[in-house]
Every structure is written in structure tokens, then in C-alpha cells.
C-alpha positions in Angstrom: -54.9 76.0 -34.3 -51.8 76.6 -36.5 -52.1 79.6 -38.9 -51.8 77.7 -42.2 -54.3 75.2 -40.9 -56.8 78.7 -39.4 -56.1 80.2 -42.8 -57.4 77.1 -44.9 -60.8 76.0 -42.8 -61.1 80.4 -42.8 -61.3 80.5 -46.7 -63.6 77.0 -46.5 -65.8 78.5 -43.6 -66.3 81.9 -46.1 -67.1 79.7 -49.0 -63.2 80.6 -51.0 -62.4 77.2 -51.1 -64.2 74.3 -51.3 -64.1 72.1 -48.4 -63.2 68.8 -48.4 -66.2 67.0 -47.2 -70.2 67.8 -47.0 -72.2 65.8 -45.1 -75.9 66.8 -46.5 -79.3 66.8 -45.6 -78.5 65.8 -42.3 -80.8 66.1 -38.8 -78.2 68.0 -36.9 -78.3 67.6 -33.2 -77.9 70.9 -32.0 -76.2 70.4 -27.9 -76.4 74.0 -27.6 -80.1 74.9 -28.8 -81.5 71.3 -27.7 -83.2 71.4 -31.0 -82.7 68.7 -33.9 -81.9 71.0 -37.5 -81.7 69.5 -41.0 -78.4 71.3 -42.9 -75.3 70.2 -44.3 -72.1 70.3 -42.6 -68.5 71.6 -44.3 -65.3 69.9 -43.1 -61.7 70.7 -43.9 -58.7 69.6 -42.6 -60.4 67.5 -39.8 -62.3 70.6 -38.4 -66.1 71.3 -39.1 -66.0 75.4 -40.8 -69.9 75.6 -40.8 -73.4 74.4 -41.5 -75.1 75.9 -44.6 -75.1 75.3 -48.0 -71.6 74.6 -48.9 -69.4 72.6 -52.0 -67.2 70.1 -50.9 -64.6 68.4 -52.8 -66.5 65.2 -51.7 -70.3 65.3 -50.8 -72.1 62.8 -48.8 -76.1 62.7 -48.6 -77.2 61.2 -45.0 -80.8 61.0 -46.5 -82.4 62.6 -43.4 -80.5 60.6 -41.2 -79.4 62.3 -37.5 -76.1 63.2 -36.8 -74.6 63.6 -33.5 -70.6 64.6 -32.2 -68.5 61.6 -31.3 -69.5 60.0 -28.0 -67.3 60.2 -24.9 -66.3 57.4 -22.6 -65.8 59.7 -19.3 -64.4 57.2 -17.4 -62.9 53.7 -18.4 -60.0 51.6 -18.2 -58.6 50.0 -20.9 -57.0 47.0 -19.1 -60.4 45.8 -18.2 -61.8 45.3 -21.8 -59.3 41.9 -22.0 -57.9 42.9 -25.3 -54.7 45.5 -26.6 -56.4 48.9 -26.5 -56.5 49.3 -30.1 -58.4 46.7 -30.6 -61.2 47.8 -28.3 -60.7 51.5 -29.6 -61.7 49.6 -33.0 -64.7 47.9 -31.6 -66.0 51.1 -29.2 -65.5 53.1 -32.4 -68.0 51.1 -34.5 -70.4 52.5 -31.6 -70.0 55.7 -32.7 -67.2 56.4 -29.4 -64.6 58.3 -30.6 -62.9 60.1 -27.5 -61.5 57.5 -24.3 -61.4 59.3 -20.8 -58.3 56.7 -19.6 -57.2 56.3 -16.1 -54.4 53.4 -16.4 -53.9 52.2 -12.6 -54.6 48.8 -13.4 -51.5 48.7 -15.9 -49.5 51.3 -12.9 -50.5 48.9 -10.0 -48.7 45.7 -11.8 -45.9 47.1 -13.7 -45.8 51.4 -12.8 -44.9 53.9 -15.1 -43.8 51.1 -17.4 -47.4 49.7 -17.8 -48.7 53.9 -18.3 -46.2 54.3 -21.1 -47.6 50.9 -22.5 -51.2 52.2 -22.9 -49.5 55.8 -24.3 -47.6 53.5 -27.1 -50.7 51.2 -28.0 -52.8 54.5 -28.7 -50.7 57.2 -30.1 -52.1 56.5 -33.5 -55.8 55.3 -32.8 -58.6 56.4 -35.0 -60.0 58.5 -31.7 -58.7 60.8 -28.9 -57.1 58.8 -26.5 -56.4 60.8 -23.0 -55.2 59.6 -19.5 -55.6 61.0 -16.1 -52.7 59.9 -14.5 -53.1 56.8 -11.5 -53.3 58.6 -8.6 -53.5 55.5 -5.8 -50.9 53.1 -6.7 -51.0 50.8 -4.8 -55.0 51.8 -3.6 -54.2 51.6 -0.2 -51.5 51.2 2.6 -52.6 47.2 2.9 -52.2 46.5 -0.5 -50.0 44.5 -2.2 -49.5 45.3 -5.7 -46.5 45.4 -8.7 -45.5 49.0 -8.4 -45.5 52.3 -6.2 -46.0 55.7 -8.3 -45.5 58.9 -6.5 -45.8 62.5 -7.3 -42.0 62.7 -8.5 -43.0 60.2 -10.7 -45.9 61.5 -11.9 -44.4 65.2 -12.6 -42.8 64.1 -16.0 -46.0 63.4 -17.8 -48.0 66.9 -17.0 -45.9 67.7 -20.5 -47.8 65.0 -22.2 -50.7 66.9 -24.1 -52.6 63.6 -23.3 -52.4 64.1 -20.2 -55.8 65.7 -18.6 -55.2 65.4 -15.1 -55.1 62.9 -12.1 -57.5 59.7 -12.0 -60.0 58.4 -9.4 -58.7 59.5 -6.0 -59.9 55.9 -4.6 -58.0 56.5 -1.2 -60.3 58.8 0.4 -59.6 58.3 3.5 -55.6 59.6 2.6 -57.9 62.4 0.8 -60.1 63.5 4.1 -57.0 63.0 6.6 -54.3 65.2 4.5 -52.2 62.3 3.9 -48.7 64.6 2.8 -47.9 62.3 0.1 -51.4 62.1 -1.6 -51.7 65.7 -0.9 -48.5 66.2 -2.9 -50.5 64.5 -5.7 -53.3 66.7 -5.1 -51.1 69.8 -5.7 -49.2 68.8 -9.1 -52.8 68.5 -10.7 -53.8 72.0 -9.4 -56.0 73.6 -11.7 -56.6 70.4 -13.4 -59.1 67.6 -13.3 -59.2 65.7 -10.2 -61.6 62.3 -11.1 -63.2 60.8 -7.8 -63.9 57.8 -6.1 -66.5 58.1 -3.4 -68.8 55.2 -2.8 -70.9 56.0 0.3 -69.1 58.4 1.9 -70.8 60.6 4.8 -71.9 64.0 4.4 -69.0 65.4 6.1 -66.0 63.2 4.3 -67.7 64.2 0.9 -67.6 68.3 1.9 -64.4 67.3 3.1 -63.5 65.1 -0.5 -64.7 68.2 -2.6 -62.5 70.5 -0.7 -59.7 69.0 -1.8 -60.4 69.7 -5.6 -61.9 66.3 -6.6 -64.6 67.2 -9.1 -66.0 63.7 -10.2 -67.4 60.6 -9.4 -68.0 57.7 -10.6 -68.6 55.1 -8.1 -73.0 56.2 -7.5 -75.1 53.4 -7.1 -78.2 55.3 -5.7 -79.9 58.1 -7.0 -80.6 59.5 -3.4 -76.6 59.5 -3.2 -75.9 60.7 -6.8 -78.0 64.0 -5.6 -76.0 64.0 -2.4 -73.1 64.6 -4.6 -74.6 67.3 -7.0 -76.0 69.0 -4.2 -71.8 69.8 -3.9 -71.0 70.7 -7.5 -69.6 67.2 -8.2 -69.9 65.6 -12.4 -72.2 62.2 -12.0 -70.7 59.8 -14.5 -73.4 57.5 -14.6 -71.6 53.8 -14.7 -73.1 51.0 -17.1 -70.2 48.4 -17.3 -70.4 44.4 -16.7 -70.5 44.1 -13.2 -71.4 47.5 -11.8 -74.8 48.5 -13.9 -76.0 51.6 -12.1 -77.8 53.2 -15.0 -81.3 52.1 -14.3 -81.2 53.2 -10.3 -80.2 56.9 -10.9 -81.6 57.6 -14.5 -85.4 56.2 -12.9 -84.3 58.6 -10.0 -83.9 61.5 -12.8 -87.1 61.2 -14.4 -89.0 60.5 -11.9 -87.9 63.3 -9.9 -87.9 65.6 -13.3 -84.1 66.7 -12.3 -82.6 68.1 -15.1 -79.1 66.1 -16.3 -76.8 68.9 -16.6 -74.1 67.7 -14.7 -74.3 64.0 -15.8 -72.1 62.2 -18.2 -72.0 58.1 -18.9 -68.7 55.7 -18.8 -68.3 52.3 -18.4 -65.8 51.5 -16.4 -64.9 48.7 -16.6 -66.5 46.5 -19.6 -65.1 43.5 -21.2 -65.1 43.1 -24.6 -67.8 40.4 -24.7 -70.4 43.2 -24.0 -69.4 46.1 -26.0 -69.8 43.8 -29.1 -73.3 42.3 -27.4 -74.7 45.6 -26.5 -72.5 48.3 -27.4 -70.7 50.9 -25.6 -71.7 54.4 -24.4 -74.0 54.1 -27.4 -75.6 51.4 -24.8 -76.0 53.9 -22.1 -77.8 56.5 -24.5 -80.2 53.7 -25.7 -81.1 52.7 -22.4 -81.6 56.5 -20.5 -83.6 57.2 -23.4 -85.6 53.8 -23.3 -86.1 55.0 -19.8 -87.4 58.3 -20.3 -84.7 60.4 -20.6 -85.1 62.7 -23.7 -82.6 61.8 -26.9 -81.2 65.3 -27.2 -80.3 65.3 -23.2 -78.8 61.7 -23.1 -76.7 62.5 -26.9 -75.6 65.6 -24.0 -74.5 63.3 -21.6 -72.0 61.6 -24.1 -70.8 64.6 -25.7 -71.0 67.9 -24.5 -71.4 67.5 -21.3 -68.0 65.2 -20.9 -65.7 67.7 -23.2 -66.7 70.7 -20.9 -65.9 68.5 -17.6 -62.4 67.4 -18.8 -61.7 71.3 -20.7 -62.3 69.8 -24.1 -63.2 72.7 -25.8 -63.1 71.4 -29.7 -65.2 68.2 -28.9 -68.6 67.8 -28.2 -70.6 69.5 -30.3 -71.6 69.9 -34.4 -70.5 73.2 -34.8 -68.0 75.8 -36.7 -64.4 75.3 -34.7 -65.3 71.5 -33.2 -63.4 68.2 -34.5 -64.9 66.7 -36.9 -65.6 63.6 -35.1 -68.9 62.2 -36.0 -71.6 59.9 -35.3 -74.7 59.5 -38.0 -77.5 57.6 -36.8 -80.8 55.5 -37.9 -82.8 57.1 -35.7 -82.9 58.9 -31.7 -84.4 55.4 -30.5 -82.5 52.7 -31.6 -78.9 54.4 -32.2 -77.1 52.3 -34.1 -74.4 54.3 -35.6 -74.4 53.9 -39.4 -71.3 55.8 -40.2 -68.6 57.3 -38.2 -65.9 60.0 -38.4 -62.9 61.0 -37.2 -61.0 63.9 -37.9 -63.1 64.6 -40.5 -62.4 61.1 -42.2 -65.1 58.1 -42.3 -63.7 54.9 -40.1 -66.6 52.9 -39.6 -69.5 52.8 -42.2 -72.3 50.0 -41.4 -73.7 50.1 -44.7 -72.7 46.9 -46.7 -71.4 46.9 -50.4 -73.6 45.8 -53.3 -72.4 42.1 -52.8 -72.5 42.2 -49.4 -69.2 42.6 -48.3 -68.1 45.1 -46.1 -67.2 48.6 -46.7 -64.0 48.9 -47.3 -63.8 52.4 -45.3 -63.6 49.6 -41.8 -60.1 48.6 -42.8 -59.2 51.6 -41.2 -60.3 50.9 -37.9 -57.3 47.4 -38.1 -54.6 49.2 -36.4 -51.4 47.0 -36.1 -51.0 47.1 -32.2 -47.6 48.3 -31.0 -44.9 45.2 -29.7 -45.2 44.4 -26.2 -41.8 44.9 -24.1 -41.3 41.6 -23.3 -41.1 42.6 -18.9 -44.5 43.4 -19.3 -45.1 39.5 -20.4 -44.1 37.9 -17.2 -45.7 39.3 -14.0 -46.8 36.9 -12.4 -44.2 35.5 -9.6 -46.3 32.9 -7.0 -43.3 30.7 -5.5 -44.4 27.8 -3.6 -47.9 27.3 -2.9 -48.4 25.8 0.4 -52.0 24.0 0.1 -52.2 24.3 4.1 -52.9 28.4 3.7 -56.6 27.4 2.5 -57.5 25.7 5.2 -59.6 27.8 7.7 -60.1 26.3 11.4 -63.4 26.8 12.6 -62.6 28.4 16.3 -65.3 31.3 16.1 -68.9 31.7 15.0 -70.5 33.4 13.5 -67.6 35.1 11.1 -67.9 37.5 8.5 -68.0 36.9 5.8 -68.2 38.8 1.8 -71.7 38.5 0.4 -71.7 39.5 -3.2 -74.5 41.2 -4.8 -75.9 40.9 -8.4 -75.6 44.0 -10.8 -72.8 45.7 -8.0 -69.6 45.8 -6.9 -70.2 46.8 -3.3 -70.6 43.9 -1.3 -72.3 43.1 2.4 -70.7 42.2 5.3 -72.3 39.0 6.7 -72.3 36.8 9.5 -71.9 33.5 8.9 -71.5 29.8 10.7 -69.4 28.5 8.4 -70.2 25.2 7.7 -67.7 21.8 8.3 -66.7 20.2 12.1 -62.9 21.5 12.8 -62.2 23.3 9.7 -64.3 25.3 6.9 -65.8 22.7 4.1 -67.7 25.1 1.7 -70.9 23.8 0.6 -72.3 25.9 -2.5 -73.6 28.5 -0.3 -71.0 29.8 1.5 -67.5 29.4 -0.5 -64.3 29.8 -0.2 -62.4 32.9 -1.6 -58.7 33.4 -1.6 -56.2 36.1 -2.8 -52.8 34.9 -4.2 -50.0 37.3 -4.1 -48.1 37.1 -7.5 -46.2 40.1 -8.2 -42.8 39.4 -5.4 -43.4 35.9 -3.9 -44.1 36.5 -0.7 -46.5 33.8 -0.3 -49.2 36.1 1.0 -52.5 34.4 1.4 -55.7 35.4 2.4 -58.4 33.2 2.8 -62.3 33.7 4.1 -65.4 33.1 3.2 -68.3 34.7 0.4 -72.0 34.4 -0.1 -74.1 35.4 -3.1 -71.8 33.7 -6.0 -72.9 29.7 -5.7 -70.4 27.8 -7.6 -70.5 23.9 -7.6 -68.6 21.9 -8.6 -65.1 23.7 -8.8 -63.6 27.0 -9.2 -63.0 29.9 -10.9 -59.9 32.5 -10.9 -58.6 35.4 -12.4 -54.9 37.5 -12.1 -57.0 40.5 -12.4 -58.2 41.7 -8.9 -58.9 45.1 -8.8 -56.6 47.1 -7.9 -54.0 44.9 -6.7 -54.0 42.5 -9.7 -53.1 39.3 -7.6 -54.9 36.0 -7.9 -58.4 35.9 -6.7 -60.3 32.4 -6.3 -63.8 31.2 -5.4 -65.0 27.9 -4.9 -66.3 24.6 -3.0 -63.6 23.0 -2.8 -59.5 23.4 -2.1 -58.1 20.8 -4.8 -60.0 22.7 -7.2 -59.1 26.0 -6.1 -55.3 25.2 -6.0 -55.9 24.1 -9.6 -57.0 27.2 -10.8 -54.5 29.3 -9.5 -51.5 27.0 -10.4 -53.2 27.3 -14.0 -53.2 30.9 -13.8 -49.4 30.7 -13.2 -48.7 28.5 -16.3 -49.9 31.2 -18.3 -48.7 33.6 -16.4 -52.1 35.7 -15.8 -55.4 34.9 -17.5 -59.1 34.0 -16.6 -59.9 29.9 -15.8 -62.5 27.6 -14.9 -62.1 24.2 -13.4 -64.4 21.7 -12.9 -64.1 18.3 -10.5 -60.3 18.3 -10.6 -59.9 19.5 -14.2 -59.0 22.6 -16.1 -62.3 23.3 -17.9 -60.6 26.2 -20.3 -58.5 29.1 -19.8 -58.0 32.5 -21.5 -55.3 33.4 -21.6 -54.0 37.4 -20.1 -50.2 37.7 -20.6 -49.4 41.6 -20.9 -49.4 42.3 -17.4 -51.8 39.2 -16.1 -54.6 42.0 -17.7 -54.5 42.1 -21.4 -54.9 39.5 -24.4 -52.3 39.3 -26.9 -54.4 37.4 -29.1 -57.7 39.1 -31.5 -60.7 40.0 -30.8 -62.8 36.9 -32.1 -60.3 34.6 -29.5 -61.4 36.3 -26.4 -64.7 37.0 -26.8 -65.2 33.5 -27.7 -63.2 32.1 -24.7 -65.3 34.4 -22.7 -68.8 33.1 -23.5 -67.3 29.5 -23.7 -65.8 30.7 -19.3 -69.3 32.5 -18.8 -71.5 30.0 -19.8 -69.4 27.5 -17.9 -69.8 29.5 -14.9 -73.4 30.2 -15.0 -74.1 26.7 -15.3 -72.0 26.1 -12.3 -74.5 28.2 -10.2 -73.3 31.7 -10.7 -76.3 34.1 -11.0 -77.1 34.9 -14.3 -77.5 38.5 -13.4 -73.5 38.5 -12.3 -70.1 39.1 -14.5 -68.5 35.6 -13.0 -65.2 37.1 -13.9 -65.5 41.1 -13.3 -67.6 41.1 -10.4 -64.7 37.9 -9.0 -62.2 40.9 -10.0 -63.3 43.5 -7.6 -63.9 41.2 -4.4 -60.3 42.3 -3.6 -60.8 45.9 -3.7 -60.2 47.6 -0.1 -61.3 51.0 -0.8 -65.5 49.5 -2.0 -67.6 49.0 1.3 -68.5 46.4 2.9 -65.7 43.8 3.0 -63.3 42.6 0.7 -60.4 39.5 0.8 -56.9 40.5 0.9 -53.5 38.9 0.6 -53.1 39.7 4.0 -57.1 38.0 5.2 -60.3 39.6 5.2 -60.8 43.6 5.0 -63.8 45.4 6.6 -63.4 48.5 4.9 -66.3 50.3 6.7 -64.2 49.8 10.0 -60.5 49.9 8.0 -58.9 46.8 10.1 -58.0 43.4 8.7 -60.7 41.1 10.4 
């Protein structure tokens, strides 16, 4: 802290000066004493001077009501809630989120340090602290085929960038466990920073192995018996509750049925689209639901704040206490948690409570933040070339093949054999479908074509430019015509989500910046999205399934079982192309 600034919030903190704000009568959620305490807090100049009985140049009486630090996403990217990032800071912050853990290697993996700089431009003046831990796998593996390549040279520029915590999910562990030079290189420039992890499933061995190398974090759990595995080594648990990957409810009934203690747990989402944070909230969702599950209010308010600032070296955020940002969340009550006013830097940007007439509180325009211009390269990433309709077909030469079976509330998928149904070549049939990846970032005309289980569409077809964490076109469904359809739709828009149905484009939204990101507000996508969805469901997708996310991350060679490439199927358990 700057002296003038010290010297001010010292003179407000001995009671010389008034402060500028009082929140009183206030249920303080104390993070260090695990206690709930009424009193009143002081702010000036963004920072909270004390808790007693102070004057402020404005006073505000919370009537009892609890109040709680800013939560913390720990992990997310902002690519994957559809929309420009300030216009899902704007939503997450009416949930009472008010600091973003940001690892960008969707935007790196289609368009490199240009797409990183975009997400630094769209946030430098967000009502809420925006960090990033730099991509550290782009592209994820050595058989991808992605936008961009980002090395350690590259990388060495932004450690100057006070936003800049430290390096994202390591999701190659295999380049990890093995001493790959070049990841190792990345390894060393964030020495004595944050490493973030990304270790689904991994044995014993590759874990201690994982941990040596200075990753600290993960966030890929599914099971409580393998979120233990990796506390028993020291590692953070960000407990994951996004749209396709909902782990919560296995490893918080693990916690409390086991009576572990949540020390080093935090919550993030991921990836969430912006459908659900306005449905169900944000990591204010994740509180509500560990508590709802037994977890205890003041431990799971821990997980979102505390706990999260001391894992990424945050040491003014996190708590409601003399010397911490004044970034605020008051509350209606430790069961329900809807946020009813929030704060940042010591200035209300969301207040829930409506005006006499009705109308909103004025205090939410602050939250509309003119996103920045996009550069216009970052508007046209999608390159197919000629589509040769011949690279769906798939002779049937073999059986049984493997084949992707996808799971309901995961990303990780089973590998399955399969007698794939048709005479000479594959006809899907409902229950086993067709998937196919598109390359779309050179041209190359890369196809890879195979089979998946567990996501019944009939009818048509469904596809998406975002496919974790590659970003080229992924398709599913019955039938080729329809599946050429989709992806020659994606094209014309040059990246988006679509549905067709018996030959026809059913509707389409639209994903321009980067084939990832909306240019348009936040009513138009989350109304295309329900409009997709329901489509989707009614087409035979489980209703317990993202159609869209969990399509997004049947690409992804570094999540066991098997995944679809541009370059064929991917057994990731045995690393060959099968």
C-alpha cells in the first residue's frame, strides 16, 4: 500500500477521520475464528480499517443480515461461459463473485498470445479482480491440432503483468512425469509460483511423480477416494461444479461422511455456460449445495474465500478484516445465499433490493461495462477448405471397435467395444452414433471419424467449433447429410453452436471471437441456448447431459478413456491413435 493511501485508512482505522462507508449491524463471518459476530465494518479508500463502532461519511444498516468476503472462482475459463468476459463478470458478480482465477488456453490454443492479450483487454476495468495463470499446454498435446503454439519464450513477457499469478493446468502430464525439456522449461519460469494441475486418474506413482515437479492443484477429481489420494500429497482440491463435469455431490458426500475436515478445498467451475450461472448461480451455487449437503456454512463461505486467496498468495482477499479489500458479499441468510448486495473495492455494484416502484436499483448500472473492440483477426478463425463427404464414411472391416461412451454429469468417458451397426459401412442408429472432428484452424482437411455411445440423438445432429482444447469442429449424429450440414453451418458463421434436424438447420448461435465467444448480449445467448438445449434433449440427449459442453470435451486427449481426434480415435489410457 502506497503511503498517502496507508496514511488515510491509518487515521480512519484510529477513528481521526471518518471513513467513507459503514456497513452496520452486520453478522460478520469471521474465516479466522469460524465464528459468526454482529459489528459494523469501516471502509476507506477500497480497504476495510476495522470492525467496531465507527462514523462513516455514508452509513449502511444490513439489519442483521450476514456478510461474507467476495467469493472466488479458483479455477475457470472465461471462453467457456459463451459471452465477452465482461459480461459474465457482470452476471457472476450479482452472485456475490468478485475475484476470477483465469487460465485462458482456450483463447491461446485458437489464436496464442493474441487471444491471452484479448481476455487481459476485456477485463482491465471489471468491477472484480481478474487474474490469469498463464496457458501452459498449448496445443494440450503432441497429437493435437490447434490455432497456435506458446512456449516459454513466449510466456516470459507476461511474469511482469501483476495479473499474472502463475502457470495454468499442467494438462500434459505425461510431458510432466517424463521431463519433457520444453515443458520443463515452463515449469521453471513459474518457480516459486503457482503451478495449477490437471490430473484425472493418475497412478500413485505419476501423481508423487506430478507433485514433484511443483504442481500444487487440481482440479480434474471426480471421486472422493481419488480427491484424498491427492491430499494425502499436499495437493489444493478445487471441487468442480460446472455444466458438464458436476463433481460436487461425489466428494463433498465423501467429506461428511468421512467427517474430513475441508481445509485444503476450494470450489470453481470450470467451465459453465452462461445459461446456468443465471439459472443456478455461480460459486454461490457450489456453497448452497455443500451446505445443503452437510457441509457447515462457515466452512463452505471458507472454501470460496479464504481458502482460494491463501492458495493463489492473495493476501488482501478473503477475509472481513482490518488490511483486506473491501470486496463484499451480504447475504439473506447461511442457507439460501442469495447475495443481496455486493461490493467491490469498497463500492456497492450489485444491490438486489428493488426501488419503491419496483424498478431496479440504480447502483446495477455499474456492473454494464462497455466491452473492449474485438481485433478483427480474432473474428475469422475458422479455415475448413473443402469438405470431402467420403471422410465420414467408416468401412466396417473389424468387430468389435471401440468406441467413446459418454457419461452423464462427466467429462471422462469409457472406452467400449462395439459392433457397429450397418452391412459394408457404419449406418448409426440412435445408439451408437457417429462423432467427427473437423480441423478448422489451417485447412488441412484433417478428419477423424469413429463412433460414441451414451448421447442418443435422432433425428440429426449437433456441432460446436469449441472442442476442448483444440477448438476444431466436433459433430455427433445419425446420420452423414445431417452431420455435413452442421459443420458447413458452423463455417458460415465462422464458429458457433448448431442444431439440425432431418436435413435442416434447426437454429444456430452464433461464436465469432475466436469460434468461442459471443459478440452479441447476454439475453441473445442464453436464449439461443435453451431454444439449442431443449432441441437437443428432445432429440434424445439425456437430460442429465450439457448437449453442447459435454460434445465440447469429447475431443480432449489428455481425459481418460478415449477421445475423437482430427487425426481418428485416441485411447488416451494406452497414448496411440486407435
Amino acid at each position: 500500500m502506497k503511503l498517502e493511501k496507508y496514511i488515510a485508512c491509518s487515521k480512519a482505522a484510529r477513528k481521526l477521520i471518518k471513513a467513507d462507508l459503514v456497513l452496520k449491524n452486520a453478522r460478520i463471518v469471521n474465516v479466522f475464528t469460524d465464528r459468526v459476530e454482529p459489528g459494523n465494518v469501516a471502509i476507506k479508500n477500497g480497504i476495510i480499517v476495522g470492525i467496531g463502532d465507527f462514523e462513516g461519511e455514508t452509513e449502511l444498516d444490513l439489519g442483521g443480515l450476514y456478510l461474507t468476503s467476495g467469493l472466488i472462482d479458483a479455477h475457470l475459463h472465461l471462453e467457456s461461459t459463451l459471452v465477452n468476459p465482461q459480461v459474465l463478470i457482470s452476471a457472476a458478480a450479482k452472485h456475490g463473485t468478485t475475484t476470477f482465477m483465469v487460465d485462458p488456453h482456450e483463447a491461446a490454443n485458437v489464436s496464442g498470445t493474441r487471444g491471452i492479450d484479448y481476455l487481459l483487454e476485456q477485463t482491465k476495468n471489471s468491477p472484480a479482480h481478474v487474474y490469469i495463470m498463464m496457458a501452459s499446454c498449448v496445443p494440450a498435446t503432441v497429437i493435437d491440432d490447434n490455432g497456435a503454439s506458446l512456449t516459454a519464450d513466449e510466456m516470459a513477457p507476461y511474469l511482469s503483468n501483476r495479473r499474472v499469478l502463475g502457470l495454468g493446468e499442467v494438462m500434459d502430464c505425461m510431458a510432466v512425469i517424463e521431463g519433457d525439456a520444453a515443458m520443463n522449461k515452463k515449469l521453471e519460469l513459474f518457480d516459486g509460483k503457482v503451478k495449477d494441475g490437471h490430473a484425472p486418474n493418475l497412478t500413485d506413482e505419476q501423481l508423487a511423480a506430478y507433485v514433484l515437479a511443483g504442481v500444487t492443484t487440481d482440479h480434474e477429481g471426480t471421486s472422493y477416494e481419488y480427491i484424498m489420494k491427492e491430499r494425502a500429497v499436499g495437493m489444493t482440491v478445487h471441487i468442480r461444479e460446472g455444466s458438464a463435469a458436476r463433481n460436487l455431490e461425489n466428494i463433498v458426500r465423501g467429506i461428511v461422511e468421512n467427517n474430513n475436515n475441508t481445509e485444503g478445498f476450494c470450489f470453481c467451475t470450470d467451465d459453465k455456460h452462461i445459461e446456468d450461472i443465471i439459472n443456478e448461480g455461480h460459486i454461490d451455487h457450489n456453497v448452497r449445495k455443500a451446505v445443503s449437503m452437510g457441509i457447515s456454512p462457515i466452512a463452505a463461505i471458507k472454501m470460496a474465500t479464504i481458502q482460494p486467496a491463501r492458495c493463489y498468495g492473495l493476501r488482501r482477499t478473503g477475509a472481513v478484516c482490518s488490511g483486506y479489500d473491501a470486496d463484499l458479499v451480504v447475504w439473506d441468510s447461511l442457507k439460501d445465499f442469495n447475495a443481496q448486495m455486493v461490493f467491490y473495492n469498497g463500492e456497492m455494484i450489485f444491490d438486489a433490493r428493488p426501488l419503491a416502484d419496483g424498478s431496479e436499483s440504480p447502483v446495477n448500472r455499474r456492473l454494464n461495462i462497455k466491452p473492449e473492440p474485438c481485433p478483427a483477426d480474432l473474428m475469422n478463425t475458422v479455415h475448413l477448405g473443402e469438405i470431402d463427404p467420403s471422410r465420414l464414411v467408416i468401412p466396417i472391416k473389424e468387430s468389435p471397435v471401440p468406441a467413446i461412451h459418454m457419461i452423464e454429469g462427466e467429462i471422462l468417458t469409457q472406452k467400449e467395444m462395439v459392433t457397429l451397426p450397418g452391412e459394408d459401412v457404419f449406418v448409426p442408429n440412435g445408439k451408437i452414433n457417429k462423432i467427427a472432428v473437423f480441423e478448422r484452424h489451417h485447412a488441412t482437411g484433417k478428419v477423424g471419424v469413429g463412433a460414441v455411445t451414451g448421447f442418443p440423438i435422432r433425428g440429426g445432429a449437433i456441432a460446436t467449433s469449441v472442442s476442448h482444447d483444440s477448438h476444431n469442429i466436433i459433430v455427433i449424429g445419425d446420420n452423414d447429410a445431417d452431420m455435413l450440414c452442421a459443420v458447413k453451418e458452423i463455417e458460415r458463421v465462422n464458429g458457433g453452436y448448431t442444431v439440425v434436424s432431418k436435413g435442416k438447420v434447426y437454429d444456430t448461435l452464433e461464436l465469432p471471437v475466436m469460434g468461442l465467444i459471443s459478440d452479441k448480449t447476454l439475453s441473445y445467448v442464453s436464449k439461443k441456448m435453451h431454444k439449442l438445449n431443449t432441441k437437443a434433449y428432445k432429440m434424445g440427449v439425456p437430460k442429465g447431459m450439457d448437449p453442447f459442453l459435454t460434445l465440447s470435451f469429447m475431443a480432449l486427449p489428455v481425459i481418460p478413456e478415449i477421445r475423437c481426434t482430427p487425426r481418428g480415435m485416441y485411447d488416451v489410457v494406452e497414448g496411440r491413435l486407435v
